[in-house]
C-alpha positions in Angstrom: -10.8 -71.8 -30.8 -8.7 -68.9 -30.8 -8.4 -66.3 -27.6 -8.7 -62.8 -28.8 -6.7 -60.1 -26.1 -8.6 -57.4 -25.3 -6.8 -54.3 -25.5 -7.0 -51.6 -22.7 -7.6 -48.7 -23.6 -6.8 -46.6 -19.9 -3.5 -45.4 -18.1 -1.0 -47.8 -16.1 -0.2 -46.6 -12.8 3.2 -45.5 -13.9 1.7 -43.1 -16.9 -0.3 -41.3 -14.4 2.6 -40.9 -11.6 4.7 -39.4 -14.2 2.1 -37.4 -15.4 1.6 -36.1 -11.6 4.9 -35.3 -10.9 5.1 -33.7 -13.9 2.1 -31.3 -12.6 4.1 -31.2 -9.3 7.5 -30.0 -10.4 5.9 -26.9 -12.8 3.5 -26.2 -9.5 6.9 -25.9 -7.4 8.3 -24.1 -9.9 5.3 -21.6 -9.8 5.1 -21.0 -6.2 7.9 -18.6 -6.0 6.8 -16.8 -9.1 3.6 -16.3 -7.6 4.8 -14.9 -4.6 7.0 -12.4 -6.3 3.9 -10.9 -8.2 1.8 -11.1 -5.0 5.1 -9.1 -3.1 4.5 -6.5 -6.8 1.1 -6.3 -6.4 1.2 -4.7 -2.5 3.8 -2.5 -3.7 1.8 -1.0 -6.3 -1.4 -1.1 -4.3 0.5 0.7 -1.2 2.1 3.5 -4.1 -1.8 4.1 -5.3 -2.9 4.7 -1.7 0.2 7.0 -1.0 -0.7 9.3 -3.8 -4.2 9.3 -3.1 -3.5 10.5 0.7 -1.6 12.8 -0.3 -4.1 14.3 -2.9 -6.5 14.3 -0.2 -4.3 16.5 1.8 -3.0 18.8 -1.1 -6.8 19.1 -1.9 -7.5 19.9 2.1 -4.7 22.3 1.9 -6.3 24.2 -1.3 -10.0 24.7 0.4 -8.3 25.2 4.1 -5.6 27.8 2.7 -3.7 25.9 5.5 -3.1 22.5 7.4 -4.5 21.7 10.8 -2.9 23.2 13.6 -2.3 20.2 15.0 0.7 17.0 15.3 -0.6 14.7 12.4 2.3 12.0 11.7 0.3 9.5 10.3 -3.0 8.4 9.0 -4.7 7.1 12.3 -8.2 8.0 13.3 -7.4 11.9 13.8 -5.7 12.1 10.6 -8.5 10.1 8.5 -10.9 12.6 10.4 -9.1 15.6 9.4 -9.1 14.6 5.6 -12.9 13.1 5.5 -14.2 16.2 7.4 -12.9 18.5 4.6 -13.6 16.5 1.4 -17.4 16.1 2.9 -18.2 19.9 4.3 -16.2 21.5 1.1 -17.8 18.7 -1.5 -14.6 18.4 -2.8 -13.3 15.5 -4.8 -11.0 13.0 -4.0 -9.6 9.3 -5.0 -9.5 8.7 -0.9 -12.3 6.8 0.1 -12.0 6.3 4.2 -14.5 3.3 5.2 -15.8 3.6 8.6 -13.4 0.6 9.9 -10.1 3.3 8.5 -11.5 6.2 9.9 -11.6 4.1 13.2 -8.4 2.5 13.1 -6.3 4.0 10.7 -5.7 3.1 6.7 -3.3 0.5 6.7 -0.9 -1.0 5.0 -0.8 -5.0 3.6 1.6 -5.1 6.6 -0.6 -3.9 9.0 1.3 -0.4 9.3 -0.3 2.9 9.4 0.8 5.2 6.0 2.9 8.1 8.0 2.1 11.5 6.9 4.2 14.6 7.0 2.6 18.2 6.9 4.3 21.9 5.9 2.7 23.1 9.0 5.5 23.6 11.4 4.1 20.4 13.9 6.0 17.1 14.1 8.8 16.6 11.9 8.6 19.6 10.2 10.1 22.2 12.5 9.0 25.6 10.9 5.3 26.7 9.7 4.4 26.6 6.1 7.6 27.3 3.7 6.7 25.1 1.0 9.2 22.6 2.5 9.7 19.9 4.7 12.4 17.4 6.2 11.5 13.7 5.4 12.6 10.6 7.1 16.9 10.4 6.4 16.7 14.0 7.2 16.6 14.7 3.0 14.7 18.1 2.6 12.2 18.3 0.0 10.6 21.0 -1.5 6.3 19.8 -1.2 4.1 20.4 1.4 2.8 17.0 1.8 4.9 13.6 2.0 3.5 10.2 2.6 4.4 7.1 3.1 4.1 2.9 4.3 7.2 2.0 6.3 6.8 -1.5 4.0 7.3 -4.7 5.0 10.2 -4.6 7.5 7.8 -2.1 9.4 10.9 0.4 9.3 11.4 3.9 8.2 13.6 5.2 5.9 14.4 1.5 4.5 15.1 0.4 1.1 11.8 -1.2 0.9 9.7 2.0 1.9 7.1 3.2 -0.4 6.8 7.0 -0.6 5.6 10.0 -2.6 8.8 11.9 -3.0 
């Protein structure tokens, strides 16, 4: 009688090592990619909300005919009150929308600092009352009434890594 082999039809133990360390070695060389675009996507989120703060207080400054008469350097609780108080008693449009956590502790950053806010209303950095220009962080003088910015992820101003709206 003869024997006949029966022929296995799976994977050896060596096929599917290779074929995981395969799947390892792309995955590693992923991982830095990945964190590039993550690093992309903060920066372009952070740009979006700068430009919508400082909409919100161009569009404050159109129904005021004026800022607040007060020190506003960055978008804490006093400055998220200024802006919501306006766009809800004028109806006025805006892209900001301050959630009630915000408009208790600030609008943040993805690394946890507050957006800093400059006004052309003679309080804070700005040394003179409304003259359709202000001096921004680096002492550079631009000619807008509004600047914002997130001091990025060293937490610094006037960094390389800043994202502002000048």
């Amino acid at each position: 009688m003869t024997r006949r082999y029966q022929l296995n039809r799976g994977f050896t133990l060596m096929e599917l090592l290779i074929v995981i360390a395969i799947i390892m070695l792309i995955a590693g060389f992923m991982l830095p990619v990945l964190s590039q675009v993550r690093k992309a996507s903060y920066r372009a989120q952070a740009r979006e909300i700068v430009t919508q703060i400082a909409a919100a207080w161009s569009t404050y400054y159109t129904d005021n005919r004026s800022f607040p008469d007060v020190d506003i350097t960055q978008m804490d609780e006093i400055g998220c009150a200024y802006v919501n108080t306006n766009l809800v008693s004028n109806g006025s449009v805006s892209m900001l929308d301050i959630t009630r956590k915000e408009s208790r502790e600030g609008i943040k950053d993805h690394w946890g600092g507050i957006y800093q806010v400059i006004l052309d209303n003679g309080k804070g950095l700005d040394n003179e009352g409304y003259d359709g220009q202000i001096t921004v962080p680096g002492g550079q003088v631009i000619q807008r009434s509004v600047a914002v910015w997130s001091k990025g992820a060293d937490g610094q101003s006037g960094t390389s890594d800043d994202i502002r709206s000048w």
